[in-house]
PANU-452599 format. One line per 4 residues: number of its first residue (from 1); their letters; for each residue x, y negated, z of C-alpha. Coordinates in steps of 0.2 Angstrom, whole numbers, plus 5000, padded with zeros to 4 digits. Last residue first. Example, Ala and Ser with C-alpha at 12.3 -4.5 7.8 and 13.67 -1.06 7.14 Angstrom:
residues 2
2	sa	5068 5005 5036 ~ 5062 5022 5039;
//
This chain:
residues 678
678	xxxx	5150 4617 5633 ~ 5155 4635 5636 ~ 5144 4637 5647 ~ 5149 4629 5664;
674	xxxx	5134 4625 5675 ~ 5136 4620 5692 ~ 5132 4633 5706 ~ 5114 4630 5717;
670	xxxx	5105 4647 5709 ~ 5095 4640 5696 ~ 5109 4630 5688 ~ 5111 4612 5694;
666	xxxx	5114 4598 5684 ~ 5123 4582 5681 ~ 5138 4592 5669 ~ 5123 4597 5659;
662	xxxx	5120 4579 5653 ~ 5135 4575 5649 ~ 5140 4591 5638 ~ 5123 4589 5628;
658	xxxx	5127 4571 5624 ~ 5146 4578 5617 ~ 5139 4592 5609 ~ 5126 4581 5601;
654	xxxx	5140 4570 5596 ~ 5148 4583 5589 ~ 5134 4591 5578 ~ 5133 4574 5571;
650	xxxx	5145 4578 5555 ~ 5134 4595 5552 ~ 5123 4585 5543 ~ 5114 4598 5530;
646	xxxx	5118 4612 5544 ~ 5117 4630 5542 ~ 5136 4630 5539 ~ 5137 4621 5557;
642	xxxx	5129 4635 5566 ~ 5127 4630 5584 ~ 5116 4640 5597 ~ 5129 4655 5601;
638	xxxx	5146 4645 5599 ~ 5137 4632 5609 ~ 5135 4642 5625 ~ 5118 4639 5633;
634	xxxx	5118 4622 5644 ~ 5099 4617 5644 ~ 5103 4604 5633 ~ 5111 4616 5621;
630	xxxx	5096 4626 5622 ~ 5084 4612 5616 ~ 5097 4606 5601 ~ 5097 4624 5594;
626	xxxx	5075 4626 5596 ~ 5076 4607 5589 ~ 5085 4609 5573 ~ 5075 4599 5562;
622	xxxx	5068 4608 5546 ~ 5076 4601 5528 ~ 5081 4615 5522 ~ 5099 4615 5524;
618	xxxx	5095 4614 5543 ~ 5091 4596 5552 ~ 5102 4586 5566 ~ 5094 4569 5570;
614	xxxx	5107 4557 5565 ~ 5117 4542 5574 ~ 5107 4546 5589 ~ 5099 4529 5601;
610	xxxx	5093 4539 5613 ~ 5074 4535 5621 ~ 5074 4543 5638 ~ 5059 4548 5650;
606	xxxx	5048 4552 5634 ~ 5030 4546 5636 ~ 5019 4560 5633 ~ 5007 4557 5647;
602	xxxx	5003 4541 5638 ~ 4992 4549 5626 ~ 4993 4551 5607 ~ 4989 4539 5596;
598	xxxx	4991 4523 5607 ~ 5003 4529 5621 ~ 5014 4535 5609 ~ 5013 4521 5595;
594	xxxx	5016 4510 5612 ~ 5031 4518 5619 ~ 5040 4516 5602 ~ 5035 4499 5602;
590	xxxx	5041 4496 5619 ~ 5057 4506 5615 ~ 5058 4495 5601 ~ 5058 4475 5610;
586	xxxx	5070 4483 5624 ~ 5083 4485 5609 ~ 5089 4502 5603 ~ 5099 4492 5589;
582	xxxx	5091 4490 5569 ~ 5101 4485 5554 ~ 5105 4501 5552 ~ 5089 4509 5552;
578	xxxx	5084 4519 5565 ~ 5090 4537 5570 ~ 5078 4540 5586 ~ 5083 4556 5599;
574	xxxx	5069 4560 5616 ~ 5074 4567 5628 ~ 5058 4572 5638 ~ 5059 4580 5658;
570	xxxx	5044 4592 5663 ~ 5046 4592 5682 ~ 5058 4603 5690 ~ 5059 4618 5701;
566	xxxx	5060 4631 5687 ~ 5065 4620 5670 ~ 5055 4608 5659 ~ 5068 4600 5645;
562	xxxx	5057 4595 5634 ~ 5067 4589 5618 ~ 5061 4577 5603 ~ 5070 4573 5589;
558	xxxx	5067 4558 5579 ~ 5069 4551 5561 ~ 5072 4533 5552 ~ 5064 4524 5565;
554	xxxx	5063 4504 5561 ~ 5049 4507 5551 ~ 5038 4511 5564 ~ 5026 4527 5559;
550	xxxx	5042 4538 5564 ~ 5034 4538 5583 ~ 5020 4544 5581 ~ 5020 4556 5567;
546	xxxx	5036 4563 5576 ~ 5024 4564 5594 ~ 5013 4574 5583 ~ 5025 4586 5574;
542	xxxx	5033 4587 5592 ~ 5017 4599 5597 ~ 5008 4595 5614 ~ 5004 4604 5627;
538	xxxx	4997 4599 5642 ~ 5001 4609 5657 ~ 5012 4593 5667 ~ 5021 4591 5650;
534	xxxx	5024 4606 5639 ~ 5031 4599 5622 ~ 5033 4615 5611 ~ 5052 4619 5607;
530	xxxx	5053 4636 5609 ~ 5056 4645 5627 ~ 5045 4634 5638 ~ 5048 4634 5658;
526	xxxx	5058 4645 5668 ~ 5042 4657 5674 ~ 5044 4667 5690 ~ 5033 4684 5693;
522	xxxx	5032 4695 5707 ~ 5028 4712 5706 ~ 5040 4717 5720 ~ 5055 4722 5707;
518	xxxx	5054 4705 5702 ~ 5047 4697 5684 ~ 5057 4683 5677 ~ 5050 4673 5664;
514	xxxx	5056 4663 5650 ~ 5039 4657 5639 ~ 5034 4657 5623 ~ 5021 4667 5624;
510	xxxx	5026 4683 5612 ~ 5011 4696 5608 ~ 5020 4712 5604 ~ 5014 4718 5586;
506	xxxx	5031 4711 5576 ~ 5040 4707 5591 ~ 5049 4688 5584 ~ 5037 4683 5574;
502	xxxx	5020 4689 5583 ~ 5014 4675 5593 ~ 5014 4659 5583 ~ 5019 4666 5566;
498	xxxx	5004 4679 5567 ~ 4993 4666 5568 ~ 5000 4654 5556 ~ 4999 4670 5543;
494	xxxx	4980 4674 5548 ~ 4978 4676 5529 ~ 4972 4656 5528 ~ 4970 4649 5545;
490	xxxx	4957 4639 5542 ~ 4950 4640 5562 ~ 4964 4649 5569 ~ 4960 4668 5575;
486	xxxx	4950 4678 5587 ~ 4963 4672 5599 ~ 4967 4684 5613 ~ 4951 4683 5626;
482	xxxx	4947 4703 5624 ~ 4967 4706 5630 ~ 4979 4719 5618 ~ 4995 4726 5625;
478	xxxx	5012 4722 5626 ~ 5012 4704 5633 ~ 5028 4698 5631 ~ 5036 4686 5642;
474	xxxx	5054 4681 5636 ~ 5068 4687 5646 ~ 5074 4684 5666 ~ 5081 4696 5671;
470	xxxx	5074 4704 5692 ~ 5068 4717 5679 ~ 5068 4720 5660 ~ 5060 4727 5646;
466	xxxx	5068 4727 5628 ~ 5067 4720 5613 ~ 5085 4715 5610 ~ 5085 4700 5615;
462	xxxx	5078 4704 5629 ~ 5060 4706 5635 ~ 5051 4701 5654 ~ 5034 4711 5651;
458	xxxx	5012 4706 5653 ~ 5002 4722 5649 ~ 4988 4710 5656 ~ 4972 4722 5661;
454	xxxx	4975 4715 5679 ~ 4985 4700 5680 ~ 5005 4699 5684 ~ 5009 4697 5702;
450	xxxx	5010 4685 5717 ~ 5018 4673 5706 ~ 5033 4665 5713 ~ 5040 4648 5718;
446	xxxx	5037 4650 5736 ~ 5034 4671 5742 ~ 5019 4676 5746 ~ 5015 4690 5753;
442	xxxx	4999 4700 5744 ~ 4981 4702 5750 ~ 4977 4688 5743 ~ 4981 4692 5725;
438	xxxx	4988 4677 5714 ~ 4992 4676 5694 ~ 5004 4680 5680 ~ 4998 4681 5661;
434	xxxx	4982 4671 5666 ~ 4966 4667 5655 ~ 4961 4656 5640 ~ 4973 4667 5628;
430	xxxx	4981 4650 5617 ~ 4976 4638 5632 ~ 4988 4646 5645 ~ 4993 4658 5658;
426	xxxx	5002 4656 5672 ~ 4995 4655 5689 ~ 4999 4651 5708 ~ 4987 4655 5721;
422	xxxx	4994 4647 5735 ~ 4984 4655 5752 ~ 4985 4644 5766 ~ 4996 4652 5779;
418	xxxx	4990 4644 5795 ~ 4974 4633 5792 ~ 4974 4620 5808 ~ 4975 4606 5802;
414	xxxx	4995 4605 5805 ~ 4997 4622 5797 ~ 4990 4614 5779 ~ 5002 4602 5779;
410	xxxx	5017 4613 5783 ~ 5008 4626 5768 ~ 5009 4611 5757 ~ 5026 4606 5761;
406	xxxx	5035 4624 5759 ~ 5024 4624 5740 ~ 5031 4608 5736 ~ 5050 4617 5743;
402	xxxx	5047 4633 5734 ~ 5043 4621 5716 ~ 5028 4625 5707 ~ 5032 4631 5688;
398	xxxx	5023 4621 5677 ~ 5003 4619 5671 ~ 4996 4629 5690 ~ 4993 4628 5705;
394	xxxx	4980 4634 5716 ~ 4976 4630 5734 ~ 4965 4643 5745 ~ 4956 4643 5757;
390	xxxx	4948 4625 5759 ~ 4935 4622 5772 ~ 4946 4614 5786 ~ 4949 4599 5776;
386	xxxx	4939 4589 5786 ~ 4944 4570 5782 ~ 4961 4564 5771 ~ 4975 4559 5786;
382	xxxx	4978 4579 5789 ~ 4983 4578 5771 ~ 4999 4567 5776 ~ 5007 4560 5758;
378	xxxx	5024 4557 5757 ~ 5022 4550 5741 ~ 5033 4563 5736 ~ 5025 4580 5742;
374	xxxx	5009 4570 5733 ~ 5019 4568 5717 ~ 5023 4587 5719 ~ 5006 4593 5723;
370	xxxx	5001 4585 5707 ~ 5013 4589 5697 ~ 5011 4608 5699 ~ 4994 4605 5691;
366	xxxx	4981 4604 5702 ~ 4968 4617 5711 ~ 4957 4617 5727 ~ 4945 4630 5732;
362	xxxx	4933 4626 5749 ~ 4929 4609 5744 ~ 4915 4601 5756 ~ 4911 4586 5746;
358	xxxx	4918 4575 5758 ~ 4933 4585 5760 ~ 4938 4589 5743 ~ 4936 4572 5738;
354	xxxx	4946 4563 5751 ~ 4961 4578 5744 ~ 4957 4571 5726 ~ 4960 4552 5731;
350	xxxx	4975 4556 5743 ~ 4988 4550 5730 ~ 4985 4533 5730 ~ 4997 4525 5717;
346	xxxx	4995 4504 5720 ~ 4999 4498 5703 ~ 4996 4513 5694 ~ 4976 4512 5699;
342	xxxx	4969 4529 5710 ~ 4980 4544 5710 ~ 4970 4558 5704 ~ 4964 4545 5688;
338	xxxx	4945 4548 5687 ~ 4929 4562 5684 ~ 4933 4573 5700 ~ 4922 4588 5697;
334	xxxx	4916 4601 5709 ~ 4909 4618 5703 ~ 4898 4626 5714 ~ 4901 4645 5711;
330	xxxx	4889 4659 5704 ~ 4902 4669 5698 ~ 4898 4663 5681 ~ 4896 4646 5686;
326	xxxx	4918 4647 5689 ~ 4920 4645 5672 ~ 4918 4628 5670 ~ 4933 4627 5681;
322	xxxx	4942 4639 5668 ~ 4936 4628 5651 ~ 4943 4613 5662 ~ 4959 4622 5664;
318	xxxx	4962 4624 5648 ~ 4966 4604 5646 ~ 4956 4590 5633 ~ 4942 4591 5647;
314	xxxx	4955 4586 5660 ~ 4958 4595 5674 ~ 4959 4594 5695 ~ 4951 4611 5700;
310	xxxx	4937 4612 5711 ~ 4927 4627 5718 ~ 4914 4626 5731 ~ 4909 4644 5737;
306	xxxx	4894 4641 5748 ~ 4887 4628 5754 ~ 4875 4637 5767 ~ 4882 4633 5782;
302	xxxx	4901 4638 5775 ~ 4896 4655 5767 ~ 4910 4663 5756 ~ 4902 4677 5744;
298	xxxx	4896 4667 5730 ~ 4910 4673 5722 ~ 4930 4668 5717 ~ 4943 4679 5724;
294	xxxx	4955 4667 5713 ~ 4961 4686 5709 ~ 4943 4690 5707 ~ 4938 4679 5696;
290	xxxx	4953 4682 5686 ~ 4942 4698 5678 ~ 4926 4690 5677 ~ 4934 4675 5666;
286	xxxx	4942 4689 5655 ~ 4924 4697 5653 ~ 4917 4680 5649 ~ 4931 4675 5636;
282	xxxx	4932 4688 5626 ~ 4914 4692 5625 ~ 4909 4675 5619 ~ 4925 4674 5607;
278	xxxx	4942 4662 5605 ~ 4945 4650 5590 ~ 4962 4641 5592 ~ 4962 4624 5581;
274	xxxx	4981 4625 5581 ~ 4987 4605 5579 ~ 4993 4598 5565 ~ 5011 4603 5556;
270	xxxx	5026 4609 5563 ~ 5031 4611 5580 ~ 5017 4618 5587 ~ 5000 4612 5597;
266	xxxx	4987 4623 5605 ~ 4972 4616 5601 ~ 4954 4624 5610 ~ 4941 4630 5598;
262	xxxx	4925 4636 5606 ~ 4912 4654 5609 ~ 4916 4662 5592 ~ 4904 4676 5589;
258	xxxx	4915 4692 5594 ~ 4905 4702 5609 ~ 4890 4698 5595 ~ 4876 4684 5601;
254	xxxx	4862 4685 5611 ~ 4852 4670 5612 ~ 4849 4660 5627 ~ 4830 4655 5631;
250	xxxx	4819 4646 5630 ~ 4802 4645 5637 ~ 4803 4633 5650 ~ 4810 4619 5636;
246	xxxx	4797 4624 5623 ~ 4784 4620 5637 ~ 4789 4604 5641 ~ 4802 4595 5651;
242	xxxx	4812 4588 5640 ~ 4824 4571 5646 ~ 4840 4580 5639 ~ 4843 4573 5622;
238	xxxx	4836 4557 5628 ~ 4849 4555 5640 ~ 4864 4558 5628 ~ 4854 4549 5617;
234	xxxx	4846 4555 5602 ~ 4853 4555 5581 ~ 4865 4542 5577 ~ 4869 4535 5595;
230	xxxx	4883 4520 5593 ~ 4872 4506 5600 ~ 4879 4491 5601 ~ 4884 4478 5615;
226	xxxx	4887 4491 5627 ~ 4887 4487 5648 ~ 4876 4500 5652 ~ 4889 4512 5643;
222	xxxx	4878 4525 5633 ~ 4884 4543 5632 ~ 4884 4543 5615 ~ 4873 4558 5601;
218	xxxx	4882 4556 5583 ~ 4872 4565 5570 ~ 4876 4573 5554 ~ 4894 4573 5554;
214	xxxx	4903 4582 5541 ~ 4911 4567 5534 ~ 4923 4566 5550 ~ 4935 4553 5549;
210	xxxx	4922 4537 5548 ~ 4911 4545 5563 ~ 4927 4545 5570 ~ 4934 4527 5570;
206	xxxx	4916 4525 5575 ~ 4919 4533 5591 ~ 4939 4524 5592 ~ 4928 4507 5592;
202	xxxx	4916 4513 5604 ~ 4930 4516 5618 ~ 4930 4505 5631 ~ 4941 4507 5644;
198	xxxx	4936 4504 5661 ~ 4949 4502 5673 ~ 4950 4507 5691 ~ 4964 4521 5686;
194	xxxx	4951 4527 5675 ~ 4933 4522 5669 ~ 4926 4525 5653 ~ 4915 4520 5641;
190	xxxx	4904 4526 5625 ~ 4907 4542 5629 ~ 4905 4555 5614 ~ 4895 4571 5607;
186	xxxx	4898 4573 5588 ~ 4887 4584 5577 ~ 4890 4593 5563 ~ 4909 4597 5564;
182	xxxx	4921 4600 5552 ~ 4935 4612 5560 ~ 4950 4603 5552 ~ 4944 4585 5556;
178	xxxx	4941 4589 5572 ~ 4959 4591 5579 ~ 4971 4579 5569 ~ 4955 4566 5571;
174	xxxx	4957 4568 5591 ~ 4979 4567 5589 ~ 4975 4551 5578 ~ 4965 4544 5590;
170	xxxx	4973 4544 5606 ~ 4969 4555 5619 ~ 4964 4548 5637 ~ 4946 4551 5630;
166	xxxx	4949 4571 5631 ~ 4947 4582 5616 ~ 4931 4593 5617 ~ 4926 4609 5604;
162	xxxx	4912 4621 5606 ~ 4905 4633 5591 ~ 4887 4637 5591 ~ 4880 4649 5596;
158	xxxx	4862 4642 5603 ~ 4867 4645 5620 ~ 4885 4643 5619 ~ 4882 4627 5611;
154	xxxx	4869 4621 5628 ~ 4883 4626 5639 ~ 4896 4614 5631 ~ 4882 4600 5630;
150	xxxx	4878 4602 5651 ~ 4895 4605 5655 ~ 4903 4589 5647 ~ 4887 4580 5652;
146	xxxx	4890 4584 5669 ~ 4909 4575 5672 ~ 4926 4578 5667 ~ 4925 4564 5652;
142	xxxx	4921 4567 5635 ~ 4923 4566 5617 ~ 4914 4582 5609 ~ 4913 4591 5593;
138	xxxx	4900 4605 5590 ~ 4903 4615 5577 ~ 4891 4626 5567 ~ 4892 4646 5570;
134	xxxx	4874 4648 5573 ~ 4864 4636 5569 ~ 4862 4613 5574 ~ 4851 4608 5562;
130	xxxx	4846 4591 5571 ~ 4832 4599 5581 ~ 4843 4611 5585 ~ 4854 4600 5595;
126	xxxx	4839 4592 5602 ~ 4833 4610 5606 ~ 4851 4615 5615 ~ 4849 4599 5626;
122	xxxx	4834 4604 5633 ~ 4839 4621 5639 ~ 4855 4612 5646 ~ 4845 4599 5655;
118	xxxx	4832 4615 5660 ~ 4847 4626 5665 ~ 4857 4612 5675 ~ 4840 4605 5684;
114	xxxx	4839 4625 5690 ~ 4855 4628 5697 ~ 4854 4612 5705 ~ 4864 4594 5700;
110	xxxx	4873 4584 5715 ~ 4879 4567 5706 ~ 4890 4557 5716 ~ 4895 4537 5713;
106	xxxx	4911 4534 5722 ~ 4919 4522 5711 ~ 4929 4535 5703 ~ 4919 4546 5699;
102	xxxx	4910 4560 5706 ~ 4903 4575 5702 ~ 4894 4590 5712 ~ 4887 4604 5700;
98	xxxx	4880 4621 5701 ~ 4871 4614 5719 ~ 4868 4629 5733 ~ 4850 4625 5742;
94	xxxx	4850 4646 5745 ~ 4837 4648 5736 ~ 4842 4637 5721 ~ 4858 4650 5719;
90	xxxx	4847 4666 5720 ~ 4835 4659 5705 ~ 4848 4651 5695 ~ 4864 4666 5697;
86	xxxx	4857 4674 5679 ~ 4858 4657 5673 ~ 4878 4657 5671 ~ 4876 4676 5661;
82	xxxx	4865 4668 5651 ~ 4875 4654 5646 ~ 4890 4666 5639 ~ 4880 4676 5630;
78	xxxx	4881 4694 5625 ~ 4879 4708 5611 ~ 4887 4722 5612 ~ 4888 4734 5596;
74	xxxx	4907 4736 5595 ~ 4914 4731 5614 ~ 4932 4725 5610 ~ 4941 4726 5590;
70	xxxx	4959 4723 5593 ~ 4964 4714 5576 ~ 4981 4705 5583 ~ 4990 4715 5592;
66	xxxx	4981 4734 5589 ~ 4968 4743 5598 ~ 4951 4747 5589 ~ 4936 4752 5600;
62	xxxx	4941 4747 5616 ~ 4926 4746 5626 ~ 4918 4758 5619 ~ 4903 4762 5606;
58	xxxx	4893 4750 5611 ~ 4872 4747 5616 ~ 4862 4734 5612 ~ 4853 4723 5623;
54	xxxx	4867 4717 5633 ~ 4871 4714 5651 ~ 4886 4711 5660 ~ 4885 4720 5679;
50	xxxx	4899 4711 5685 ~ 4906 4730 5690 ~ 4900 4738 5674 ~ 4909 4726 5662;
46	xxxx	4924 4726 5673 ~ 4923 4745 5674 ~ 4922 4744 5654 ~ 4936 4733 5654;
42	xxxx	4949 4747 5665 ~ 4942 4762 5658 ~ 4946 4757 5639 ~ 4966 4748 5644;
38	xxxx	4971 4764 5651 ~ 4988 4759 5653 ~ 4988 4739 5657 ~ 4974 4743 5670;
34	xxxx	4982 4757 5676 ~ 4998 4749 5680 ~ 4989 4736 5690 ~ 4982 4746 5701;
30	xxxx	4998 4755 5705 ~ 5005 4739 5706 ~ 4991 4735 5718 ~ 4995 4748 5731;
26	xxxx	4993 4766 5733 ~ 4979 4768 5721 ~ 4962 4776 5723 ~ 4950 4782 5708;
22	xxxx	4935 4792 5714 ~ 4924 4784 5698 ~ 4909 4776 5706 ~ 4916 4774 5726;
18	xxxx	4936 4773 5723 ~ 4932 4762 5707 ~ 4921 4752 5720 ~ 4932 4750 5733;
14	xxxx	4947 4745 5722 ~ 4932 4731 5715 ~ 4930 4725 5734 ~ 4948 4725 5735;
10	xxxx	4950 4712 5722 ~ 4936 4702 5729 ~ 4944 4701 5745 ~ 4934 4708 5760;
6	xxxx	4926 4693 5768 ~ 4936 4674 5774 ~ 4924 4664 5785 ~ 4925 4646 5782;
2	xx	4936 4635 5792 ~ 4927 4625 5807;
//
């Protein structure tokens, strides 16, 4: 039978303003307004709401307010881990796990509330048995399973600084990251099992052991099946087998709002990746807040499981940090360690939905991708078990297509759950939290975002700098929120920080995004605005893919172009100039797909390789790829193409020409062929 669905969490927070503070509003907008406008009131209730403890008093919630620099909660002191632990007691009670994992050959660990505390407890005196202290870094390489949980809690506890790239990445894009934030200790798998394969991965550990002269101790994740031993310092195993006195006794420690929590990477266009530092406080209160627009809580009773939340991520994704997240609120979090499809020979995209049923799922999230692949494959969930338990499907990475989100709700009709609830987000790694997001008790509409999230001063902006409606503009946020970046780990002055956000609105938080908000609320993002490489919600920056891809020496210079649009799937054009005694033969794509998959990841393979007769660069040597990007995407050449600011302005017309071609195949958001000026 479906679970029972109680008063919205959202509403329950509008009942509780009402009750504490004798604020009502007419609606959500009206709620949503006052969130963005009395930014103080608003965090503080969220702080007295969730009930978030310190042991020192502050002076307000907002204390300084400025983009960047806001200064939140003076005084508090917090602790991400404690706040998961405080749910421990109530949670074991009820028979609730904190964790249920699987992989993909089926093996399933259930771990309890209190099994997680001691393993974490444990873990955090091996690390500070090897000299782990406050404000040291942790680096990690691992899979979407336990351990990942288990070592990411254990940091927060002691205060150190978290960072994980995923084992799907290549080495050179995980040296790129850890090498600039010097970690102590490394945390790493051994082996790994995806898409039926299992990839072993000791020689890229000790490629790193090698990059990274900081390290003091390696602790693996042993493969069985290991001829060596990479484990410098204890096991993963050993380093949570305690079960003594010191382990009962400890304790998280309080930390300031601001002590730096983990670095997550956010590539750019130039340069290596951005080691983004965010705070404890930052990223609690934020995570309490979207809580309850995934109307996320112990709240939902199915027999006793509980609230059973999974979302499909990688650990090198944001979205793995927000699934973690959902221990706060005292959730079961389910993870799927494995390829969601099953081997690429035989694509299986029921794998995930198998999952959710046998383990009882009553939250399911994906990328957009996902649900589109699945749309595709012309997959039949009612085929998948008892799927009666899930509420709500979320969606998030690129914009989800009406007609996916049409055939999901279809899907879900035919078992028996009329109007599933798509909670469709957009957010992103650089805030750890959502610009536009879901609210139950809203309508839905396909292909939009219920509304924009509370305390996010989130705006559609013109050229010119000004707000717009039912246009679509660049999305601004107006308005300082606790999770915004601390800053860049090295960032010298803060001047790559304010470059990334605050270039083009000096003080006005610019994402990067094209978005469209409604006169309802609603909110539609087009896709990337700048030339990051945003492929099924992992970013990547072109530097990286160039590094790749120009270490042949049959490639002169590349240009990349991701050409993700509403409705569609990221689409990458990627433009090689080789050498001239070289042809675009089937022998250097594969090489060029190779260095890709190798150093980087093979989600960020290009759909084309084009043989160009010259990648187009300014005077100053910097490639033109925010011009080249909206030519594709059919903007007036006149208004994108300046040939005086060319050094090669002679292959400005066969981009034209290219550019011409491929627009001609396409449609514009509205059905009608575009016609540009091109």
């Amino acid at each position: 039978m479906p679970i029972a669905r109680p008063t919205p969490q959202i509403r329950r927070y509008q009942e509780w303003l009402q009750s504490n503070f004798g604020l009502s509003f007419q609606d959500y907008n009206h709620l949503w307004r006052w969130s963005v406008t009395d930014l103080d009131a608003f965090w503080r209730s969220i702080w007295q709401y969730d009930q978030i403890e310190s042991p020192t008093p502050f002076e307000g919630a907002l204390c300084v307010d400025r983009m960047p620099g806001a200064v939140w909660f003076k005084g508090a002191q917090v602790n991400y881990a404690r706040h998961v632990f405080r749910h421990a007691d109530a949670a074991e009670a009820r028979g609730q796990p904190a964790i249920v994992s699987e992989n993909e050959l089926g093996e399933t660990r259930e771990i309890g509330w209190l099994e997680l505390k001691r393993q974490v407890a444990s873990f955090a005196l091996a690390l500070r048995s090897l000299g782990v202290e406050r404000g040291d870094r942790v680096a990690a390489y691992l899979t979407n399973g336990p351990e990942a949980v288990v070592a990411f809690l254990a940091c927060s506890s002691l205060g150190a600084v978290w960072s994980v790239c995923a084992p799907d990445m290549g080495i050179q894009a995980v040296t790129d990251r850890f090498v600039q934030i010097e970690p102590k200790i490394l945390i790493a798998v051994e082996a790994v099992l995806y898409a039926g394969k299992r990839l072993d991965r000791r020689a890229t550990i000790e490629q790193l052991q090698k990059a990274l002269p900081t390290l003091r101790a390696t602790i693996a994740v042993e493969n069985a099946h290991a001829l060596r031993k990479l484990s410098t310092g204890p096991t993963f195993a050993e380093a949570i087998s305690r079960a003594d006195d010191a382990v009962a006794a400890f304790e998280p420690e309080w930390l300031p709002f601001d002590h730096p929590i983990w670095v997550l990477y956010s590539s750019g266009t130039t340069g290596l990746p951005k080691p983004i530092v965010h705070g404890q406080g930052g990223v609690l209160l934020t995570a309490m807040a979207s809580a309850k627009h995934g109307d996320l809580g112990a709240s939902y009773s199915d027999e006793n499981f509980g609230e059973r939340f999974h979302w499909y991520s990688s650990t090198g994704w944001v979205m793995w940090n927000a699934q973690v997240s959902g221990l706060l609120s005292g959730t079961t979090i389910c993870l799927f360690d494995g390829s969601p499809s099953g081997p690429k020979e035989s694509p299986d995209w029921s794998v995930l939905w198998r999952f959710a049923a046998r383990h009882r799922v009553t939250f399911f999230g994906a990328g957009a991708a996902f649900f589109a692949n699945c749309k595709k494959a012309g997959l039949q969930i009612a085929s998948c078990g008892d799927l009666s338990r899930i509420r709500a499907l979320g969606s998030t990475g690129s914009p989800l297509a009406e007609d996916v989100q049409m055939w999901g709700t279809l899907q879900f009709d035919a078992i028996g759950t009329a109007n599933i609830w798509w909670y469709n987000i957009s957010g992103g790694t650089d805030l750890f939290g959502s610009f536009c997001t879901g609210n139950r008790e809203l309508p839905q509409i396909p292909g939009e975002m219920q509304c924009r999230q509370l305390g996010s001063a989130v705006e559609a902006w013109n050229d010119a700098g000004q707000p717009v409606i039912d246009e679509v503009g660049e999305l601004v946020c107006t308005r300082p929120i606790p999770s915004m970046p601390l800053y860049f780990w090295g960032d010298q002055d803060n001047q790559r920080y304010l470059s990334s956000y605050f270039d083009m609105f000096p003080g006005i938080w610019r994402h990067g995004d094209w978005i469209k908000i409604t006169s309802n609320g609603g909110c539609i993002i087009y896709g990337r605005s700048d030339a990051t490489v945003n492929r099924f919600g992992l970013r990547m920056g072109t530097s990286e893919i160039y590094s790749a891809v120009e270490s042949l020496p049959e490639v002169l210079d590349s240009l990349i172009l991701d050409l993700e649009y509403l409705g569609h799937p990221s689409r990458l054009l990627l433009f090689v100039a080789l050498r001239e005694d070289c042809n675009l033969a089937e022998e250097i794509i594969n090489r060029i797909q190779g260095a890709i998959r190798s150093r980087l990841s093979p989600r960020f393979l290009p759909d084309d390789i084009i043989h160009a007769p010259a990648i187009p660069r300014t005077l100053s040597g910097k490639k033109q790829e925010v011009p080249m990007k909206k030519l594709f995407l059919g903007h007036p050449v006149e208004k994108v193409i300046n040939r005086e600011t060319m050094a090669n302005p002679q292959c400005a017309d066969w981009y034209i020409e290219q550019a011409r071609a491929h627009v001609a195949g396409r449609k514009t958001l509205d059905g009608q062929k575009i016609d540009r000026g091109i």
